[in-house]
C-alpha positions in Angstrom: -23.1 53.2 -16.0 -26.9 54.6 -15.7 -27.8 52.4 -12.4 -26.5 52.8 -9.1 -23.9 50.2 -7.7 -24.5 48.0 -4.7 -20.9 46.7 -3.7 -20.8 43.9 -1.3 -17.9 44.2 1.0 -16.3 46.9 2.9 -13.3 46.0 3.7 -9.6 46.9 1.4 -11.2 45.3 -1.5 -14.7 47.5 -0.9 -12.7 50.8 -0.3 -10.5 50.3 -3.5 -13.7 49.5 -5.7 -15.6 52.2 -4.2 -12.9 55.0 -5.0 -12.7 53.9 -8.6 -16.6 54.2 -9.0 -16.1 57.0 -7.5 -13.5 58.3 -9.7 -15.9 57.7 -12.6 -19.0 59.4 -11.2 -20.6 56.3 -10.5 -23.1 56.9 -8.0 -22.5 54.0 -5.3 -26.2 53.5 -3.2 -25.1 51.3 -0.3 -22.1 49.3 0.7 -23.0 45.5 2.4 -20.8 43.4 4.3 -21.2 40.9 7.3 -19.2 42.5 9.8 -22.5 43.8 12.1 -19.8 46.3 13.6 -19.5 47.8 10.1 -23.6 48.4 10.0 -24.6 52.0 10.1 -21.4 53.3 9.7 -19.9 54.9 6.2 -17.4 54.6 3.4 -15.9 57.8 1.8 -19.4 59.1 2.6 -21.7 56.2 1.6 -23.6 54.2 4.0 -22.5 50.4 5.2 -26.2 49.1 5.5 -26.8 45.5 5.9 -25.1 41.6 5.6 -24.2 40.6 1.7 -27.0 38.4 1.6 -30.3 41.2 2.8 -32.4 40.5 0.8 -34.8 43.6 0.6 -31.7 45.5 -0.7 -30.6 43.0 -3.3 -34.1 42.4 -4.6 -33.3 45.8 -5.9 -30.5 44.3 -8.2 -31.4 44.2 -12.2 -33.7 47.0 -13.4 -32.9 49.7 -10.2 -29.0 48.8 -9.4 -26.1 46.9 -10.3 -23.9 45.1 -8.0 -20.3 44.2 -7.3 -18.2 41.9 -5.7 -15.3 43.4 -3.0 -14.5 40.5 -0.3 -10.6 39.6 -0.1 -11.3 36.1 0.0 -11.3 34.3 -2.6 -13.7 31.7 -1.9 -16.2 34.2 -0.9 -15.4 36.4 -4.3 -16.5 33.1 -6.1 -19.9 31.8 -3.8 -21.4 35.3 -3.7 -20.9 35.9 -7.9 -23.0 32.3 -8.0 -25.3 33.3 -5.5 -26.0 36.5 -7.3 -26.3 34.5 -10.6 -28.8 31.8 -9.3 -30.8 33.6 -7.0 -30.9 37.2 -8.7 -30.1 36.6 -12.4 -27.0 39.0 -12.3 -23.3 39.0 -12.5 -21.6 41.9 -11.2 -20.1 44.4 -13.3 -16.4 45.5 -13.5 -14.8 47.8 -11.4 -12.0 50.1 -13.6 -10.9 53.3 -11.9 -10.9 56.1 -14.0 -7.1 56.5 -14.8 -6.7 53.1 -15.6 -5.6 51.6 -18.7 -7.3 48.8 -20.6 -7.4 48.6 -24.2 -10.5 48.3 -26.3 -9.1 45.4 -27.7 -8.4 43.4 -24.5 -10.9 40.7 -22.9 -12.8 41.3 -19.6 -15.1 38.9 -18.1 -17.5 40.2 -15.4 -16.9 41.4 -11.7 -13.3 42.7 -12.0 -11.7 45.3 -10.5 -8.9 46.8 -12.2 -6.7 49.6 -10.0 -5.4 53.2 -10.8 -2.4 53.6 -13.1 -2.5 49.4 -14.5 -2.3 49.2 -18.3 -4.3 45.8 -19.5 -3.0 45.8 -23.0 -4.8 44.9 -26.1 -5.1 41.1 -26.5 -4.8 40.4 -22.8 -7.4 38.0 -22.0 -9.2 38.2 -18.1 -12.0 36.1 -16.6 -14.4 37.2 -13.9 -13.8 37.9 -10.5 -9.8 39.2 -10.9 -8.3 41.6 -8.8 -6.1 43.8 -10.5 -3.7 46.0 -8.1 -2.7 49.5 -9.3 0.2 50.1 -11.5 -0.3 46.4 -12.4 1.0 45.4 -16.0 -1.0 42.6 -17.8 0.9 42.8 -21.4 -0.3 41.5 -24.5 -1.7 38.1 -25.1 -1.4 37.0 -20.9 -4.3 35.5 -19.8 -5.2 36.1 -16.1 -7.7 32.9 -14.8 -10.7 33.4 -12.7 -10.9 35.1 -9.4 -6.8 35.4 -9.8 -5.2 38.4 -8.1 -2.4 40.7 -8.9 -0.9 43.2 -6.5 0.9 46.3 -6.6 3.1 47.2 -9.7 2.7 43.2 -10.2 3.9 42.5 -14.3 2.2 39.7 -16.5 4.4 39.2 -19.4 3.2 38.9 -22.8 1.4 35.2 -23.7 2.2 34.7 -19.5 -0.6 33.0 -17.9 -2.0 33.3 -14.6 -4.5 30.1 -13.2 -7.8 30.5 -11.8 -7.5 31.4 -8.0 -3.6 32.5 -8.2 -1.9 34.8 -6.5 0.9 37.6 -7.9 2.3 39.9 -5.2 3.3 43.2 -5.2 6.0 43.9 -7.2 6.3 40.4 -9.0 7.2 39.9 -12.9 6.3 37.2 -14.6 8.7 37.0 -17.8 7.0 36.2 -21.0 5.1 33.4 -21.7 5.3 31.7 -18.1 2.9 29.5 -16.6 1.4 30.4 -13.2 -1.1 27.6 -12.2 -3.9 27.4 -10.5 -3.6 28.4 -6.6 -0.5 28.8 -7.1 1.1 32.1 -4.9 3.8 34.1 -6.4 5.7 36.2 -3.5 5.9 39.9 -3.5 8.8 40.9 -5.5 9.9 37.6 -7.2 11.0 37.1 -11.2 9.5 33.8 -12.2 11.5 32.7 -14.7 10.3 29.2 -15.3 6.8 27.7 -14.9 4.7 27.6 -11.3 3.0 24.2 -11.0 -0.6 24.4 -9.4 -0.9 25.0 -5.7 2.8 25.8 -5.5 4.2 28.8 -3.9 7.2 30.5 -5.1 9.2 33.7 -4.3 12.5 35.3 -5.0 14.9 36.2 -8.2 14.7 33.9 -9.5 11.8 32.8 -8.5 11.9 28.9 -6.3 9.8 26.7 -4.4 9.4 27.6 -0.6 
């Protein structure tokens, strides 16, 4: 990546995408997030300088620096990405720490972040926005919906689907070819078994309704 990063957030999500641009040599200019207590402070050495929406510093977005994504919550992951798009022409790019595994021949949309020691495997198919824990597992053929987010050692069997907005805790395994729906939360831990209706939540081995 030739152009400097701009990562909005500085919270887990901000700290976990910084190290792994880090861990590539990416050189990070400024870190934005709305917490005014946050302001003129630093992250592993680079400087928290403004709200996500300061516009002197993003009007530098496009030719001079690229920008990503870091907030935990969702809904914010998904308004900031369109903001970016409509007001600045720009989607953020992806996040992939340097030891990492993703395939050449896997799928990534734009604005993920994908944490040290997970294998995305070739075939895999993810959207935009997707957090990706480290030592997370996304076998072949799962596809992993927009803005969805896997924790820890979480494992995505293969042809296993994930809806846009889900959540996979730490730990979890979804067997192959299982259905996660949209909003749906998967609790840390759990073997899902059988398909996860939209909006439900789920946990234990096997996996049931809570």
């Amino acid at each position: 990546m030739e152009n400097p990063v701009i990562i909005l957030g500085a919270q887990a999500v901000g700290t976990a995408a910084l190290d792994a641009f880090l861990s590539n040599d990416v050189v990070v200019y400024c870190i934005l997030d709305d917490d005014p207590k946050l302001h003129n402070t630093e992250l592993l050495d680079v400087p928290v300088m403004g709200n996500t929406d300061d516009g002197e510093l993003l009007k530098l977005l496009g030719k001079k620096c690229e920008v990503f994504v870091a907030t935990e919550d969702t809904a914010s992951r998904r308004s900031l990405t369109k903001m970016l798009r409509d007001d600045y022409e720009v989607v953020p790019v992806n996040s992939i720490h340097q030891r990492a595994s993703v395939s050449a021949h896997a799928e990534l949309g734009h604005g993920n972040y994908v944490g040290p020691n997970a294998v995305v495997a070739a075939t895999a198919k993810l959207g935009q926005g997707i957090l990706v824990g480290a030592n997370a597992v996304i076998e072949g053929q799962a596809n992993i919906g927009d803005y969805a987010q896997l924790g820890t050692g979480a494992q995505i069997g293969v042809g296993a689907s994930v809806g846009a907005g889900a959540f996979v805790g730490a730990g979890a395994v979804l067997v192959a070819g299982i259905k996660v729906g949209d909003k749906a939360r998967v609790g840390a831990g759990s073997v899902v078994v059988a398909d996860v209706p939209a909006n439900q939540t789920v946990f234990g081995n096997p996996a049931k309704q809570v």
